[in-house]
C-alpha positions as CSV (number, residue, x, y, z in Angstrom):
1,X,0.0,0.0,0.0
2,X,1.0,3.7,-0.5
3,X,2.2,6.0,2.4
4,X,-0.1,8.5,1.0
5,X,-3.3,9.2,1.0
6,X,-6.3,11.8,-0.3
7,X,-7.7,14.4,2.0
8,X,-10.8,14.5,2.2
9,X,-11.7,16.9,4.6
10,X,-13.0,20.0,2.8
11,X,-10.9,23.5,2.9
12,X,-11.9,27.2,3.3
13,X,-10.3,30.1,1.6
14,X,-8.6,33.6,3.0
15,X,-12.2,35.1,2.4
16,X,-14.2,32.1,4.3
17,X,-15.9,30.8,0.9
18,X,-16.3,27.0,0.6
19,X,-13.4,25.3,-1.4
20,X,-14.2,22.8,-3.9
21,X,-13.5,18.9,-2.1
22,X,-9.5,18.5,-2.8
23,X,-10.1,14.8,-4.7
24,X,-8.4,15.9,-7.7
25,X,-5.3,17.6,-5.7
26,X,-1.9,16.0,-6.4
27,X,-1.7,13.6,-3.0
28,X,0.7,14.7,0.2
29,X,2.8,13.2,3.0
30,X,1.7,12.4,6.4
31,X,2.6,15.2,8.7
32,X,2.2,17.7,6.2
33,X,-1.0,20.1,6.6
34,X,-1.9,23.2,5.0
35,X,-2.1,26.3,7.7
36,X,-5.8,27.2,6.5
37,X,-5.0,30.5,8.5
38,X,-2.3,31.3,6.5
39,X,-2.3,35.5,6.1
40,X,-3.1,37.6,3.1
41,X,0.2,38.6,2.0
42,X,1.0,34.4,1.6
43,X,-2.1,34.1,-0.3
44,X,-0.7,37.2,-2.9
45,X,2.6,35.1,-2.8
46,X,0.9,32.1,-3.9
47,X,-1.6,33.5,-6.6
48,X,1.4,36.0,-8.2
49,X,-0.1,39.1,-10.2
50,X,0.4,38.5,-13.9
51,X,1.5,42.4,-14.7
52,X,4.4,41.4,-12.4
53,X,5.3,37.8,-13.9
54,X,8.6,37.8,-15.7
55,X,8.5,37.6,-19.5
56,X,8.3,34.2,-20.3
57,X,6.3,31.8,-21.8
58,X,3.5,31.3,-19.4
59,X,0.5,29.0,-19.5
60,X,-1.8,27.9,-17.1
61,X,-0.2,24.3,-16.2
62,X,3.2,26.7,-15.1
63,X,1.2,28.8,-12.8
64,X,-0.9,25.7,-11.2
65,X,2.3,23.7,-11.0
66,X,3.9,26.2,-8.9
67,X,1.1,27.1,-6.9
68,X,0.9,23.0,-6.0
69,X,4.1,23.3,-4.9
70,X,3.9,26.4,-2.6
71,X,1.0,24.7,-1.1
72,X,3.0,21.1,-0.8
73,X,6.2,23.2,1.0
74,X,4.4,25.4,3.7
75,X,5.7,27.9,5.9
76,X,6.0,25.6,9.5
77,X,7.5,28.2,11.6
78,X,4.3,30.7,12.0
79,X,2.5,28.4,13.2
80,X,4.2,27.3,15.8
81,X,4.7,30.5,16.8
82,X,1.1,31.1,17.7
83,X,0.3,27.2,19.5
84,X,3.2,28.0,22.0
85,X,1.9,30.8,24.1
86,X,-1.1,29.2,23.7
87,X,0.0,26.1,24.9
88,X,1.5,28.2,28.2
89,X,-1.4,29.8,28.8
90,X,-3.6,26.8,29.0
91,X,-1.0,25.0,30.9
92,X,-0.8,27.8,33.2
93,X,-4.1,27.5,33.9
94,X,-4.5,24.3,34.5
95,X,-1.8,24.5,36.9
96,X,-3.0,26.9,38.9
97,X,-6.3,25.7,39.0
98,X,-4.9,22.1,40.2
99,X,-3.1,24.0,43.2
100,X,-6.6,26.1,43.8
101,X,-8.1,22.7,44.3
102,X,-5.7,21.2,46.0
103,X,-5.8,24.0,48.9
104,X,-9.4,24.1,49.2
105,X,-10.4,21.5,52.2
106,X,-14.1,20.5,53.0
107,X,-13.9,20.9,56.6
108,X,-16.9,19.9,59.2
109,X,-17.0,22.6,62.2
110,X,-18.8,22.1,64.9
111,X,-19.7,24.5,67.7
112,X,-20.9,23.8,71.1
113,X,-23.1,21.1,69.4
114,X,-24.0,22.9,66.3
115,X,-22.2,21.4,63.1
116,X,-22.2,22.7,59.5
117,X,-19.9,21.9,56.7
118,X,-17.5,24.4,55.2
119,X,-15.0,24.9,52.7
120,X,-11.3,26.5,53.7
121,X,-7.8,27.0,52.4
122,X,-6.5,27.0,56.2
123,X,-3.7,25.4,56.8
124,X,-4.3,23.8,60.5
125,X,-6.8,23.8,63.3
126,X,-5.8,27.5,64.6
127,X,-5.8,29.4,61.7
128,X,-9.3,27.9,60.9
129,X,-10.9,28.6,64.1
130,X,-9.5,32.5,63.4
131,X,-10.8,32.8,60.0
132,X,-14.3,31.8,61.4
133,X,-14.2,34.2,64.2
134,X,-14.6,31.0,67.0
135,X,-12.6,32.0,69.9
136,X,-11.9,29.6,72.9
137,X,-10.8,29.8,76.5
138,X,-8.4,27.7,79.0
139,X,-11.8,25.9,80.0
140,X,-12.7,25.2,76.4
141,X,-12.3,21.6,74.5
142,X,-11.1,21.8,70.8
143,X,-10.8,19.0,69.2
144,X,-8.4,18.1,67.8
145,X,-5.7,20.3,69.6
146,X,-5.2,23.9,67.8
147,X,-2.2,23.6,65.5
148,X,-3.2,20.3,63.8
149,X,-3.1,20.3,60.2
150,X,-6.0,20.1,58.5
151,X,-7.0,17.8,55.6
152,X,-10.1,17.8,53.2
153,X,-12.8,15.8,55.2
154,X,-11.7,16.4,58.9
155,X,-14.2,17.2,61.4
156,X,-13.4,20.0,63.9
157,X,-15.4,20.5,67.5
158,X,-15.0,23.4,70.0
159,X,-16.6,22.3,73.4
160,X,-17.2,25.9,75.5
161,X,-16.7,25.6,79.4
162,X,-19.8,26.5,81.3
163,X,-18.8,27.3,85.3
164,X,-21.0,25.1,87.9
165,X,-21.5,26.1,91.4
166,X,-21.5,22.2,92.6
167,X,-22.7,21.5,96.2
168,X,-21.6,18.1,96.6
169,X,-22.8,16.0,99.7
170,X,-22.4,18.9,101.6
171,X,-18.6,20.2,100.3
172,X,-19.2,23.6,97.7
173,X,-17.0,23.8,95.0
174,X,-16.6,25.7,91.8
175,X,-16.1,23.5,88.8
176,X,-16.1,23.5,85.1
177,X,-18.0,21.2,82.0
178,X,-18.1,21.2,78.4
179,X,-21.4,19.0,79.2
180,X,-24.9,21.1,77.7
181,X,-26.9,19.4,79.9
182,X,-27.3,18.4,83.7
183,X,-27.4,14.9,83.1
184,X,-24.3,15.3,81.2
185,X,-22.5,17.2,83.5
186,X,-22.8,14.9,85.7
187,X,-21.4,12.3,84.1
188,X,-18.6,13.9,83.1
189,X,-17.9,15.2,86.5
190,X,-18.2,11.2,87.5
191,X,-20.9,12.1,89.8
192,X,-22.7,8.8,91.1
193,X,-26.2,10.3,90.1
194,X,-28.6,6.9,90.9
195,X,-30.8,7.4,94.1
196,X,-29.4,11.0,94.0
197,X,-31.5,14.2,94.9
198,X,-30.4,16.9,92.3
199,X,-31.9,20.6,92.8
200,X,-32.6,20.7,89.3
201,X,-34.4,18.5,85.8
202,X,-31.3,16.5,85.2
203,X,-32.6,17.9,81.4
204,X,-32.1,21.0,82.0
205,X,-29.7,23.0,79.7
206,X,-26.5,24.4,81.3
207,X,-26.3,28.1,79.7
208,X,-22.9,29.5,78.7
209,X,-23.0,31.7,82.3
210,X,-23.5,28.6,84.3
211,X,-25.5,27.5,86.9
212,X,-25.8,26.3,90.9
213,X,-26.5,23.1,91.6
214,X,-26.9,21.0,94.8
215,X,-26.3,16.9,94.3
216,X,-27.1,14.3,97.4
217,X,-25.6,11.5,96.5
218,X,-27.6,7.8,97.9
219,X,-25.8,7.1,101.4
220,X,-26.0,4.1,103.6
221,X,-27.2,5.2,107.2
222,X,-27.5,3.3,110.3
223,X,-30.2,4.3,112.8
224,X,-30.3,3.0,116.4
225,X,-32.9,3.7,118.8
226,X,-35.5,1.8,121.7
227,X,-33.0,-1.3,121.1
228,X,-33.4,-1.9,117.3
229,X,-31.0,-1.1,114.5
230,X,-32.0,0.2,111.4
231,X,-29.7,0.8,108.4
232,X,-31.5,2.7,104.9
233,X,-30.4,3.9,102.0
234,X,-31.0,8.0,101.8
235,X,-30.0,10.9,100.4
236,X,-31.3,13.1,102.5
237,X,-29.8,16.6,103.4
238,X,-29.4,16.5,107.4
239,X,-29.4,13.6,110.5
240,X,-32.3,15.1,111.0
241,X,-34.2,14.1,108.2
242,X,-32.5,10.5,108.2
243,X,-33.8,9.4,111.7
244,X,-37.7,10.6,110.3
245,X,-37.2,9.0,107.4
246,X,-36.4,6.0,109.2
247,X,-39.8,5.7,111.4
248,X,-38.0,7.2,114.0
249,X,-39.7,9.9,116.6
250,X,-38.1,12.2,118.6
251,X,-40.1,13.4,121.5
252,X,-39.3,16.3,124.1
253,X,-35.8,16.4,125.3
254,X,-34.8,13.5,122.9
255,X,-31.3,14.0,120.8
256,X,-29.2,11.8,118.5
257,X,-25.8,11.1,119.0
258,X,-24.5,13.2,116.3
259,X,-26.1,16.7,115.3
260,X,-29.3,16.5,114.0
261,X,-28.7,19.4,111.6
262,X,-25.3,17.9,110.4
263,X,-24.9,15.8,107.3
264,X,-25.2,12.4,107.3
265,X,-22.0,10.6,106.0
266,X,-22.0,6.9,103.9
267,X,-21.7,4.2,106.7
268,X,-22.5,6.5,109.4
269,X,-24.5,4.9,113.0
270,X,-26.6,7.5,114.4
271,X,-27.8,6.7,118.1
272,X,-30.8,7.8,119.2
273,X,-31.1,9.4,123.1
274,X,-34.4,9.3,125.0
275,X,-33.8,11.4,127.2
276,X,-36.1,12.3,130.7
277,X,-35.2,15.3,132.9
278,X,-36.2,17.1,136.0
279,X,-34.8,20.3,138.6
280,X,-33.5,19.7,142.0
281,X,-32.8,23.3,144.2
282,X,-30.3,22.6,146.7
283,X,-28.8,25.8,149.3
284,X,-25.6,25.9,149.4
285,X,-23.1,27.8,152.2
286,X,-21.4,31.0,150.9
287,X,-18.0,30.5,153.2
288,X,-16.2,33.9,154.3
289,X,-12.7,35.6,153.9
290,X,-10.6,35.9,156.8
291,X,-9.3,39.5,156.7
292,X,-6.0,40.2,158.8
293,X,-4.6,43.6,159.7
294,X,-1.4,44.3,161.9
295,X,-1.4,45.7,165.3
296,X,1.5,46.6,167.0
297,X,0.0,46.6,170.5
298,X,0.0,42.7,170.5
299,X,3.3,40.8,170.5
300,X,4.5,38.8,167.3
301,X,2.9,35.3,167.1
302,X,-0.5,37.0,168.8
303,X,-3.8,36.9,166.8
304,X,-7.3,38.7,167.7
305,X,-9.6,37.9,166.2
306,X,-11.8,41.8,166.1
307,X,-14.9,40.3,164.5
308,X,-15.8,37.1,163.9
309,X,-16.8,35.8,160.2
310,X,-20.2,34.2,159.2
311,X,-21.1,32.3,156.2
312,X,-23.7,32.9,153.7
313,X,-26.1,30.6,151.9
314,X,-27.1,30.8,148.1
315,X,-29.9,28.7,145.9
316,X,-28.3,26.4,143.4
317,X,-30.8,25.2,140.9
318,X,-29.9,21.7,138.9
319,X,-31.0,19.4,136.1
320,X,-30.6,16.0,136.6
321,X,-31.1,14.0,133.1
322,X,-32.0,10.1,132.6
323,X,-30.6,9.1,129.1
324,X,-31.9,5.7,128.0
325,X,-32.3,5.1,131.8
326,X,-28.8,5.9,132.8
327,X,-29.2,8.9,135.2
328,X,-26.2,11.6,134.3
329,X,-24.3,13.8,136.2
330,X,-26.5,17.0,137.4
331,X,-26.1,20.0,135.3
332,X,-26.1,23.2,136.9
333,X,-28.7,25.5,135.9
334,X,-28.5,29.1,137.9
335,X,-27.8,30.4,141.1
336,X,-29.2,32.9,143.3
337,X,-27.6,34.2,146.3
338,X,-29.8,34.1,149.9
339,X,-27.5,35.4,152.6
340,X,-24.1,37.6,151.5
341,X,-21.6,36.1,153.7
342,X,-19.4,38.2,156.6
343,X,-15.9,38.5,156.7
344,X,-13.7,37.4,159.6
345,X,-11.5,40.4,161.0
346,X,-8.1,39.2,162.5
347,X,-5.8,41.7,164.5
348,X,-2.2,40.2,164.1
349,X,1.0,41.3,166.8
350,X,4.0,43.2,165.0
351,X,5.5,43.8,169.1
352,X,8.7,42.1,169.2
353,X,8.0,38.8,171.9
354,X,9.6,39.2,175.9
355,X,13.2,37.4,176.2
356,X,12.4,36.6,179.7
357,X,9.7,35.7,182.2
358,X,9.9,39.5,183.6
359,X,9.0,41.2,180.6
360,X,5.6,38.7,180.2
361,X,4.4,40.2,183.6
362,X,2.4,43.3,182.3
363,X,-0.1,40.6,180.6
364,X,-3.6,39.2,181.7
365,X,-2.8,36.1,182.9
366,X,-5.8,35.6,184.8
367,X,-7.5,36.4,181.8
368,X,-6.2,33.5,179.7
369,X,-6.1,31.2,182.9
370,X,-10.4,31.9,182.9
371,X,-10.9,31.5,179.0
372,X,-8.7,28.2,179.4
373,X,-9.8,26.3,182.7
374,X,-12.6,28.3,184.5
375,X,-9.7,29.9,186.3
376,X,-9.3,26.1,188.2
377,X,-5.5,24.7,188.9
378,X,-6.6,21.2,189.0
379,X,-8.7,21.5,185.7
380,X,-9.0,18.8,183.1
381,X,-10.1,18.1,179.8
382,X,-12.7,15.4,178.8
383,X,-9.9,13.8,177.4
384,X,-7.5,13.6,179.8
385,X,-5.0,15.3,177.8
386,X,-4.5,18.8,179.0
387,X,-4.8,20.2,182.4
388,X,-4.3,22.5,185.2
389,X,-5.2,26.8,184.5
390,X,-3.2,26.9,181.3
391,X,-4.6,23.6,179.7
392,X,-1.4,22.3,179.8
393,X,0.1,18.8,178.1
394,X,2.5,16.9,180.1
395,X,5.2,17.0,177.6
396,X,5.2,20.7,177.2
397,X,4.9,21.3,181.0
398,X,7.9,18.7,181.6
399,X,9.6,20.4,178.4
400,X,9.6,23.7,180.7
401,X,10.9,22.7,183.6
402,X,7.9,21.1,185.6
403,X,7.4,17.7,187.5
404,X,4.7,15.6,187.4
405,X,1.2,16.8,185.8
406,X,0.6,20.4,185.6
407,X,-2.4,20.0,187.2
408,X,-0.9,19.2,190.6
409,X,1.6,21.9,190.8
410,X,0.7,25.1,192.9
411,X,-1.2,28.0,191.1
412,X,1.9,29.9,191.0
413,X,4.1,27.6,189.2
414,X,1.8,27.0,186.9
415,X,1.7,31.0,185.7
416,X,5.6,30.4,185.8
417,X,5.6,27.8,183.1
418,X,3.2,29.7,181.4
419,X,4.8,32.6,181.3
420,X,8.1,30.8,179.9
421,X,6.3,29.4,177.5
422,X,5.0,32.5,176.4
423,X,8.5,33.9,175.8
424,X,9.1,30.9,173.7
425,X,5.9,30.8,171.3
426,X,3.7,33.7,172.1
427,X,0.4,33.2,172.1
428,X,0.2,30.2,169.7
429,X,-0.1,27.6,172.3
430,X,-3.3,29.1,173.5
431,X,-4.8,29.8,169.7
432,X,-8.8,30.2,171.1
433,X,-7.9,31.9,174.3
434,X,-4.4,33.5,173.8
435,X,-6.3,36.6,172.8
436,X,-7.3,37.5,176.8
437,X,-3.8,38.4,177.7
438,X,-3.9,41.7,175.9
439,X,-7.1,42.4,177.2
């Protein structure tokens, strides 16, 4: 077979009329096509104007002969000329347009619960979050963490903190959830909420300002009272309220062993007092102050007493309690004073004590000698003990020189003795009496 074949596509001239079908062209190579666009001043070149021919012998095979072979041997260079920059262009644009694709992402955002799809040329999780005007806080969630790169079909979720003023079995605390919703929060805050008491519809919505919220959780209580032990399961807010709900009554001066108005902890026994009470008024003595003052009339070691001292009585009102028929120690209620007690005046000696018999002279010895024995040498006590005017012992009245008992000596020795023993002690031996000899 040939390598050549007949065209037969159909051509347009320079002025846009329909060629006749090329069928009866001389045949051309493969690779070779006629620029159909070829510009006016080629189409002159190829159709020559005769005025301008050379002299010659001319006929009209020359002319077609040489136009077939300007149009076999076309100009290549032109067009190639013209397909390059379009080729640039259009691969210039399809380069551009690849990278506009490929930086567009199909991101899905959602916010505190609300999602929506979106398109973006951000690079990560930050500069997203920017270009959509979604700020977010140390207590907020995002997920995943700001600065993750971003690729076409991630899902992004901001999670705003809401505060919650939590009252938790009694302990206040400030705390913070992503949670929309009660129920939620407490779950997130692992708060045991079966058999709770929670101060609000575990539905309700948690605002982004927060809310308060009080949680009991269920606590096991042990009640015992009248000799039986009951343990329930409560949640209730005080002791109080745990005994009732127990069948438990408290009447009149009944308590419980732990405050009723405190909160009742998980595992907690709770005793139950009945307690009966009633007043008992007792009077009581008021004892007086002994009030000395010197005098330095009376010899050192002397004490008068100038007036004596009487106690008073008050009115001491008490409550005596029975709990669970044990009686307790009385409890003092008031007191009320009857009688002010009276103080006891005592006049003490500052006079420096004789050094000898002689200087114990000036004194009232038969004074003394009446308080002491009725003023009677051969006194004695019920006890046998002391005896004679002075109320001697026999130790002390052999100690000062005297024989036998004192109360068988003459009158005058026995003032002697006395006398000596004055300068020795003062009045001391005689403490009731010793008063009389300064009188």
């Amino acid at each position: 077979m040939s390598n050549v074949q007949s065209s037969s596509y159909e051509t347009y001239g320079p002025d846009g009329t329909d060629w006749q079908p090329a069928y009866g062209a001389e045949a051309q190579s493969y690779g070779v096509h006629e620029d159909t666009y070829r510009p006016a001043y080629e189409d002159l070149r190829d159709h020559p104007d005769p005025a301008s021919t050379p002299a010659g012998p001319v006929d009209g095979r020359g002319v077609s002969r040489r136009s077939a072979r300007r149009r076999r041997v076309p100009d290549r260079s032109a067009p190639l000329r013209r397909l390059v920059p379009q080729a640039l262009v259009v691969a210039f644009l399809a380069g551009g347009t690849s990278a506009f694709v490929a930086k567009d992402k199909a991101i899905e955002l959602t916010v505190d619960g609300r999602p929506r799809t979106l398109h973006t040329f951000a690079d990560d999780v930050t500069e997203l979050l920017a270009d959509e005007g979604v700020a977010f806080g140390a207590h907020d969630v995002v997920a995943p963490a700001p600065g993750t790169a971003l690729s076409s079909g991630d899902e992004v979720a901001v999670r705003y903190g809401r505060p919650v003023a939590l009252t938790l079995d009694g302990h206040r605390r400030r705390v913070w959830t992503t949670a929309r919703t009660v129920d939620g929060a407490l779950q997130q805050l692992g708060v045991r909420a079966e058999g709770a008491y929670v101060s609000t519809s575990r539905s309700q919505r948690i605002g982004r300002q927060g809310l308060e919220l009080d949680v009991r959780t269920e606590r096991a209580v042990t009640i015992m009272a009248d000799g039986r032990t009951r343990t329930i399961r409560t949640n209730a807010a005080t002791v109080g309220e745990a005994v009732e709900q127990a069948g438990v009554t408290l009447r009149g001066e009944d308590t419980t062993s732990v405050a009723g108005a405190s909160f009742p902890r998980d595992g907690q026994t709770v005793t139950v007092l009945r307690v009966t009470g009633s007043k008992e008024v007792r009077e009581e003595p008021i004892p007086f102050w002994v009030r000395r003052t010197e005098d330095p009339s009376l010899f050192r070691g002397t004490e008068v007493v100038e007036r004596a001292g009487h106690p008073g009585t008050r009115r001491v009102t008490y409550a005596l309690r029975t709990v669970n028929g044990v009686k307790q120690r009385p409890r003092l209620l008031r007191t009320e004073v009857v009688r002010e007690p009276q103080d006891q005046i005592v006049k003490v000696g500052t006079k420096p004590v004789p050094t000898s018999a002689q200087e114990a002279e000036g004194l009232n010895w038969p004074g003394l000698a009446a308080c002491e024995s009725g003023g009677r040498p051969d006194a004695v006590d019920s006890s046998g003990t002391y005896g004679g005017l002075y109320q001697f012992d026999t130790y002390t009245w052999q100690s000062l020189g005297g024989q036998g008992r004192p109360q068988d000596a003459p009158a005058a020795e026995q003032t002697l003795r006395a006398k000596k023993l004055y300068v020795q002690r003062g009045a001391s031996p005689w403490p009731h009496c010793g008063a009389r000899l300064h009188s």
